[in-house]
N, C-alpha and C positions, 0 to 999 in steps of 0.2 A: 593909265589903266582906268578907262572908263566904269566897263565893270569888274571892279574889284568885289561885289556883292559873289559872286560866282566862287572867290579865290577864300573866303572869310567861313573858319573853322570849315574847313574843307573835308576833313575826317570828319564830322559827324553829321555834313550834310549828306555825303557820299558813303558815310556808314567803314566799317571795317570789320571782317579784313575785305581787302578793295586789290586787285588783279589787274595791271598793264600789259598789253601782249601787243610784241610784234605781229606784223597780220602773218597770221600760218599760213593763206593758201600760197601767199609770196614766199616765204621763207621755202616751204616742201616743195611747191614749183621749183626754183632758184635750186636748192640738193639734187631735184632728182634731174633737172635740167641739165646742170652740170658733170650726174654721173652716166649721163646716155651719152652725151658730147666728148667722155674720156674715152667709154667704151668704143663708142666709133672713131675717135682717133686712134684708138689702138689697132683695134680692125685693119683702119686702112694700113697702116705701118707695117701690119704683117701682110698685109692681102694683096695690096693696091701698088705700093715703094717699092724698087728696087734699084738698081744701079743705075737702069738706064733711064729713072725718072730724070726729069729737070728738076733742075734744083729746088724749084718754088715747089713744087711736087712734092719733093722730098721736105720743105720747109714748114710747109702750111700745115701736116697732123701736129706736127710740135709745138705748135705758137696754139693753136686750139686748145688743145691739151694742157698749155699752161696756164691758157687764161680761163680754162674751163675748173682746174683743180684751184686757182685762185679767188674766182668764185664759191667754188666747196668749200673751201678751208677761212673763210671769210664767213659764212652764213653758216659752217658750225661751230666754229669758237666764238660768234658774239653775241652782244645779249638776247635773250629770247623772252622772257617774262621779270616783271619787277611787283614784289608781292609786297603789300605794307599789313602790317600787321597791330595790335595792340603793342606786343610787345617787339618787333624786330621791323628789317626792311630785309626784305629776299632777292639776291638778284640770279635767277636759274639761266641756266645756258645748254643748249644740246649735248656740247659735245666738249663740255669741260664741268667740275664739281660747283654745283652753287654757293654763295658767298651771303652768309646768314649777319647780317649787323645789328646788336640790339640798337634800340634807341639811345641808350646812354652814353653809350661808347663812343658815336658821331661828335668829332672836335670842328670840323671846318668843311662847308661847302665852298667851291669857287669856280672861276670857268678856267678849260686849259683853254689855250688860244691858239693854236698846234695848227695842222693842217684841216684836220678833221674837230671842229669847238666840241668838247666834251665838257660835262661838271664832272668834277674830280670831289669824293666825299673822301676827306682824312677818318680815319679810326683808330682806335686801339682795343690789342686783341694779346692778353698777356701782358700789358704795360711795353708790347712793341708797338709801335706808329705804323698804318698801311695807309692807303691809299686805294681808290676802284674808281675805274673811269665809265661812265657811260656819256653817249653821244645826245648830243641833242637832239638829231635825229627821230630819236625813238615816241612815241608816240605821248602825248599829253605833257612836253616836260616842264611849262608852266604849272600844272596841276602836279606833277611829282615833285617840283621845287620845292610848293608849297605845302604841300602834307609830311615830309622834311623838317618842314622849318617847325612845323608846328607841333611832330610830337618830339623833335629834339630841340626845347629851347634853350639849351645851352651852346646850341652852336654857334659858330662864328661865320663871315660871309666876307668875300673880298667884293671891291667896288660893283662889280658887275652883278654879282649874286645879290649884296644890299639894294642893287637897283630895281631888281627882280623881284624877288621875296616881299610880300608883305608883312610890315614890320607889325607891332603892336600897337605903337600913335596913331599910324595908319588904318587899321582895323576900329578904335574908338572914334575917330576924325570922320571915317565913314559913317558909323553906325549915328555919332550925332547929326551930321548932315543929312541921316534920312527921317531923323527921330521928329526932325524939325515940321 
């Protein structure tokens, strides 16, 4: 990590509270692309099909239609903004209830390693254990790593995350090597 200058006390270079967004025009493109593409596969279903379609006829609104509600249902159940706060981290979503984590509460980042690499933040919320997945994907997530790590230092990191994460040797290591 070259510049790690960029990654050091990242909240109070980048100020707080501080707002990650998926890009909206893709996301409401992506919704409303998907509910034109239901609509006229329904259309056709009623309008276009009937018995003496051929088969691929009859085939092709339904395969549309699924891949077009799979889409929908993909871009409004996932993340949509990741809000950091003095006191919390916010993760908002369209079309499910947002998931507020104070700082304290965060016990462990780490990577899942799944099909889709997400970091998985462990919490506790009532002295029960949760878990929340975001993708790596989403936009800055070296910079969300790291303003994470920074206002919950009590967390813990598995290999991959420790690799990632600037630690605190790290941050003094730097800071002498520039002092020089």
């Amino acid at each position: 990590m070259e510049d790690l200058g960029e990654f050091l006390e990242i909240n109070k270079t980048k100020g707080l509270p501080r707002t990650y967004k998926f890009n909206q025009f893709i996301r409401w493109f992506t919704l409303i692309f998907a509910l034109l593409a239901i609509a006229y596969s329904v259309w056709l279903i009623f309008n276009k099909v009937d018995s003496d379609s051929s088969k691929f006829t009859q085939f092709v609104p339904f395969a549309i239609m699924f891949l077009a509600l799979n889409s929908f249902l993909k871009n409004l159940f996932s993340l949509n903004i990741i809000k950091l706060t003095q006191e919390m981290i916010s993760f908002k979503y369209l079309g499910k209830k947002s998931v507020n984590i104070p700082w304290e509460s965060i016990l462990k980042m780490e990577l899942n390693e799944g099909k889709r690499k997400m970091i998985r933040l462990k919490y506790t919320v009532d002295n029960v254990e949760r878990s929340l997945e975001y993708t790596l994907s989403f936009p800055k997530p070296l910079e969300i790593a790291n303003s994470i790590a920074e206002m919950a230092p009590q967390i813990e990191f598995d290999e991959f995350m420790a690799a990632v994460v600037i630690t605190d040797k790290e941050k003094k290591d730097f800071i002498n090597k520039n002092q020089k």
